[in-house]
C-alpha positions as CSV (number, residue, x, y, z in Angstrom):
1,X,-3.1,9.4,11.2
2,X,-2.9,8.4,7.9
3,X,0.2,6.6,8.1
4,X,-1.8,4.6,11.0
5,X,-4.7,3.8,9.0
6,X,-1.8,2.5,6.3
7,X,-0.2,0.2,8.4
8,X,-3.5,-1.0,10.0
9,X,-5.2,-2.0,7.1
10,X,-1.9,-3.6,5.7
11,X,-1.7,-5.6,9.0
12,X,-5.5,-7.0,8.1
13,X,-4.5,-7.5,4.3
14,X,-1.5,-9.9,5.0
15,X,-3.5,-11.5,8.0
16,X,-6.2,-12.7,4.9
17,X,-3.6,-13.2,2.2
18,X,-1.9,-15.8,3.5
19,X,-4.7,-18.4,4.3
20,X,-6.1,-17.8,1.1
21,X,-2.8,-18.2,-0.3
22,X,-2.2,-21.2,1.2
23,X,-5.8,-22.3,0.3
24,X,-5.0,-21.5,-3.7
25,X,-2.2,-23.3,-3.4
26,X,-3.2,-26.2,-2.2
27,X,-6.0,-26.3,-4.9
28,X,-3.5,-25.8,-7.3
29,X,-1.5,-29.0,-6.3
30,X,-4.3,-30.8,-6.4
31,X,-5.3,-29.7,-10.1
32,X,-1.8,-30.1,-10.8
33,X,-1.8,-33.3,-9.9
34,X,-4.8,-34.6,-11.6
35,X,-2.9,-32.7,-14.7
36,X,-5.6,-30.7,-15.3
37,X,-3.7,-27.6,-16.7
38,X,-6.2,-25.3,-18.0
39,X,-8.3,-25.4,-14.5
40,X,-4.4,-25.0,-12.8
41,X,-4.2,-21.0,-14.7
42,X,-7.6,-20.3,-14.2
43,X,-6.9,-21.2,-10.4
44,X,-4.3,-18.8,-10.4
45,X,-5.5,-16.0,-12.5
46,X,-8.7,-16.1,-9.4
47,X,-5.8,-16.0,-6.6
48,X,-4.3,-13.1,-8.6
49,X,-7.7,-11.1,-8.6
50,X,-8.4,-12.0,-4.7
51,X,-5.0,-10.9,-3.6
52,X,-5.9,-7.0,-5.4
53,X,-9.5,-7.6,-3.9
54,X,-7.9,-8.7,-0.2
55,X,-5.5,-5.9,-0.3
56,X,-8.7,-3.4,-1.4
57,X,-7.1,-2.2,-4.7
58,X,-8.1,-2.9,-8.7
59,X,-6.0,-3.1,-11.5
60,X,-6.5,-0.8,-14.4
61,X,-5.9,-2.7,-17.7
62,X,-5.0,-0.5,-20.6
63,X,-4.1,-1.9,-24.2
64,X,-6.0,-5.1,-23.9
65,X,-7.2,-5.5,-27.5
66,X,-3.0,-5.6,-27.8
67,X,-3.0,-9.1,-26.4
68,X,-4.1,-12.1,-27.9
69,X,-5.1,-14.7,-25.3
70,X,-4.6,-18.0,-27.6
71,X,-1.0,-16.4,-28.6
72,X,2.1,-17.5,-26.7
73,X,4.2,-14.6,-26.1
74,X,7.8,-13.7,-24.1
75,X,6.1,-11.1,-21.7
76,X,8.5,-8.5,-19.9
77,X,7.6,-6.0,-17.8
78,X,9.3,-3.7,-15.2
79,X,9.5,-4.8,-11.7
80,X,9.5,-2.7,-8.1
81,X,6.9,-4.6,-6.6
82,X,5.8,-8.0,-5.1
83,X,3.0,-7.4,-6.6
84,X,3.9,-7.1,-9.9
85,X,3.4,-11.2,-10.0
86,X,0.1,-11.2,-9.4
87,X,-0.3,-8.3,-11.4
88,X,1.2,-10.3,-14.9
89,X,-1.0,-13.1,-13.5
90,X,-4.3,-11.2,-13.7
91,X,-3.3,-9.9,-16.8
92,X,-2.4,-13.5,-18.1
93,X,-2.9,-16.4,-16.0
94,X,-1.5,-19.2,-18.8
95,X,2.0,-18.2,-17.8
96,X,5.0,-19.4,-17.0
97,X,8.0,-17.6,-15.0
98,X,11.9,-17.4,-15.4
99,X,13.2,-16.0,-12.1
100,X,15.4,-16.0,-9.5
101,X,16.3,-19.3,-7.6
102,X,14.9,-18.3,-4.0
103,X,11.8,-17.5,-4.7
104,X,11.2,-21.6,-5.1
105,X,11.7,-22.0,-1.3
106,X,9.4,-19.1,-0.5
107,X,6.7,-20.9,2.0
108,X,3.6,-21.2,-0.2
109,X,4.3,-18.7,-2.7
110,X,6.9,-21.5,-4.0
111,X,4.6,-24.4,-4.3
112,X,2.3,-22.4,-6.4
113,X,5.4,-21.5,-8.7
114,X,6.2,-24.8,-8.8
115,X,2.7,-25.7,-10.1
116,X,3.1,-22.9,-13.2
117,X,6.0,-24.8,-14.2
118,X,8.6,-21.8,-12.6
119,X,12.1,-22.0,-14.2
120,X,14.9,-20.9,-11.9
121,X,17.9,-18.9,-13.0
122,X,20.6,-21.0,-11.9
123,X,24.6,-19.5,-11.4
124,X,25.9,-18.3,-15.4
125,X,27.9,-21.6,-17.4
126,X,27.3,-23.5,-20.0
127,X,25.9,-26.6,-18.7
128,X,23.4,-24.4,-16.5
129,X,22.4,-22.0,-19.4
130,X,21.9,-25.2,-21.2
131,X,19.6,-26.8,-18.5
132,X,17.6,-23.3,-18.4
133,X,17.1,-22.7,-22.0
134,X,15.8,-26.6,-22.6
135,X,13.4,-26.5,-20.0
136,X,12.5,-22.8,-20.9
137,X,11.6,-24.1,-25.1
138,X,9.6,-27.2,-23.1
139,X,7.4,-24.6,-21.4
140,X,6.8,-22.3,-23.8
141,X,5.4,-25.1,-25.8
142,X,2.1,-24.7,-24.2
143,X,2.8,-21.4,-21.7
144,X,4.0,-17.8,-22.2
145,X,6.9,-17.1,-20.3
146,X,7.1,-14.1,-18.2
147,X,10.5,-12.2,-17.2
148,X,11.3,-9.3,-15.4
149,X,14.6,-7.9,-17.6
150,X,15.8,-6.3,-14.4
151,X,16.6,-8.8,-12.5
152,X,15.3,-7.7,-9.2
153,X,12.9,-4.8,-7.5
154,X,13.6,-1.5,-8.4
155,X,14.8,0.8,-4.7
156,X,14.2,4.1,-5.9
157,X,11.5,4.0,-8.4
158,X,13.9,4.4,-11.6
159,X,13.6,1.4,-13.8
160,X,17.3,-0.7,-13.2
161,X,19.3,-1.2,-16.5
162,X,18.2,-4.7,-18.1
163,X,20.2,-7.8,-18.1
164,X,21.0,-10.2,-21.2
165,X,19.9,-12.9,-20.1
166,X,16.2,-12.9,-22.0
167,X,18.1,-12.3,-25.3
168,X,19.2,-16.3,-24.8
169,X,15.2,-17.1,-24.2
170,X,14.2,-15.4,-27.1
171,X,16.6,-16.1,-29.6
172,X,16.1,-20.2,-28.5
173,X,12.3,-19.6,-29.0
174,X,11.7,-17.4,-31.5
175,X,8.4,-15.9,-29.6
176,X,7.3,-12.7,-29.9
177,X,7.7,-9.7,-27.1
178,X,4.6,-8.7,-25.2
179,X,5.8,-5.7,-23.3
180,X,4.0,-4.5,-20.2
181,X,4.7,-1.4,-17.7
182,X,3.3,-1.6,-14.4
183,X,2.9,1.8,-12.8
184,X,1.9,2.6,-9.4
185,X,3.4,-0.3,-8.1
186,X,6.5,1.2,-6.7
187,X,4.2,4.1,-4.8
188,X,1.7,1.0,-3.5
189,X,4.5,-1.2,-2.2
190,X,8.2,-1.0,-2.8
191,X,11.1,-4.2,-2.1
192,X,12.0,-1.4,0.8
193,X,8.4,-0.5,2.7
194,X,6.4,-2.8,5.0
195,X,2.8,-1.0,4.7
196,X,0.9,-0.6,1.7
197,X,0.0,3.6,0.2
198,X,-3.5,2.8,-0.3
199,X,-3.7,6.3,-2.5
200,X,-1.8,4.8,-5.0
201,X,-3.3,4.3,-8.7
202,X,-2.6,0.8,-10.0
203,X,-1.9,0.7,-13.9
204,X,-0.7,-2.1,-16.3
205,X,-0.3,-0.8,-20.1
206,X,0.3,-3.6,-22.6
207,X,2.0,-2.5,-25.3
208,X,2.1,-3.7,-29.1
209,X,4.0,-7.0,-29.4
210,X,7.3,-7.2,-31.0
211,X,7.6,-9.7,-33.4
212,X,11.2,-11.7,-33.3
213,X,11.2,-10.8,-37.2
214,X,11.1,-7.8,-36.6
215,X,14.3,-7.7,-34.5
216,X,16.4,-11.0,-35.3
217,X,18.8,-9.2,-37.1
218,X,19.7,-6.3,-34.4
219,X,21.9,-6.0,-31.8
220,X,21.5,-7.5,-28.6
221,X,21.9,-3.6,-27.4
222,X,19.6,-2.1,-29.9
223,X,16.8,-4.3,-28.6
224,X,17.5,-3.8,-25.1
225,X,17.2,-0.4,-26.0
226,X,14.3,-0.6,-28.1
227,X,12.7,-2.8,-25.0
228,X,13.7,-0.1,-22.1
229,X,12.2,2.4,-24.2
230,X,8.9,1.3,-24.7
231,X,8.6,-0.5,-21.1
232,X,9.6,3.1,-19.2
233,X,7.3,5.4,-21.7
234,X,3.9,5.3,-19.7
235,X,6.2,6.1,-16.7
236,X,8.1,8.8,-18.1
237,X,4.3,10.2,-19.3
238,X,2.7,9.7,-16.1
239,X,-0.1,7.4,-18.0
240,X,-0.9,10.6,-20.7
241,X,-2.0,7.5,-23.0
């Protein structure tokens, strides 16, 4: 029965989330056209918020007062859900994304990246990694960037083993690290699950930021380290915060 009532009510969230999707978006072009940035965040921060609201969950925030809204930051969080976007986008709306390539051509959801300034992760060489980290310094001029280190969706719940490929972002911008777990995520709605668990908890924890100061002079594996560590914490505590 309660497996029913999951896949019922999941049936009725996606039937609302995409017309109001598609209705966000299409504000957002507009603003976006008109150049009217600050209205284009606030646009999406409200989609974020409807989408938890549409699907019938909130979002616990803990470690706000670690987060300084006017401050530009390289945000990385862990990542085993779709809705770990919207979730970074509720938390902070002024932000900017460094992904993977498809998600562009995603119906909808790929205009309104588009209209956050979204910069694709193209195939590994030089003139591509050149290309990414020019347009990456142009957007964090005015936008935090946001990253999921692991690349992809977590399968089994165990945060995957970052990739490199942030250390190039920050060492080009010299921002500082605003790390962010996501819990509950992975029990709500995994890459591998059509229905929603409606009895899941939903958490984001932002952490203290990390200076670049503070870590310029380490290893590329010492702050991966330092980065997994602190990012898999709450999860390992269950949220004893």
């Amino acid at each position: 029965m309660k497996l029913i009532f999951s896949i019922f009510y999941t049936l009725i969230g996606y039937l609302f989330l995409f017309p109001v999707t598609a209705l966000f978006v299409f504000i957002g072009l507009i603003l976006n056209s008109l150049k009217l940035n600050n209205l284009v965040s606030k646009n999406v921060g409200i989609w974020a918020r409807a989408t938890f609201f549409i699907m019938g969950k909130s979002l616990n925030i803990i470690g706000k007062e670690n987060m300084n809204p006017e401050e530009k930051y390289i945000l990385m969080a862990n990542h085993s859900s779709l809705f770990d976007i919207m979730a970074i986008m509720w938390i902070y709306p002024n932000v900017s994304w460094f992904g993977r390539a498809y998600l562009i051509e995603v119906p909808l959801f790929g205009k309104l990246l588009k209209s956050i300034k979204y910069v694709p992760m193209q195939t590994t060489n030089l003139r591509n990694t050149k290309l990414m980290l020019e347009q990456l310094i142009s957007v964090t001029e005015n936008r935090t960037i946001a990253i999921f280190p692991e690349g992809t969706r977590t399968e089994t719940g165990e945060m995957n083993r970052f990739h490199k490929g942030f250390l190039h972002v920050l060492k080009a911008t010299e921002l500082t690290i605003l790390p962010v777990t996501l819990c509950g995520f992975f029990d709500f709605k995994p890459k591998n699950r059509f229905y929603f668990n409606y009895s899941s908890k939903l958490t984001a924890v932002i952490h203290p930021p990390i200076k670049f100061e503070d870590i310029k002079d380490f290893e590329d594996n010492e702050i991966i380290e330092i980065l997994q560590k602190k990012i898999k914490s709450p999860i390992k505590q269950q949220l004893k915060y």
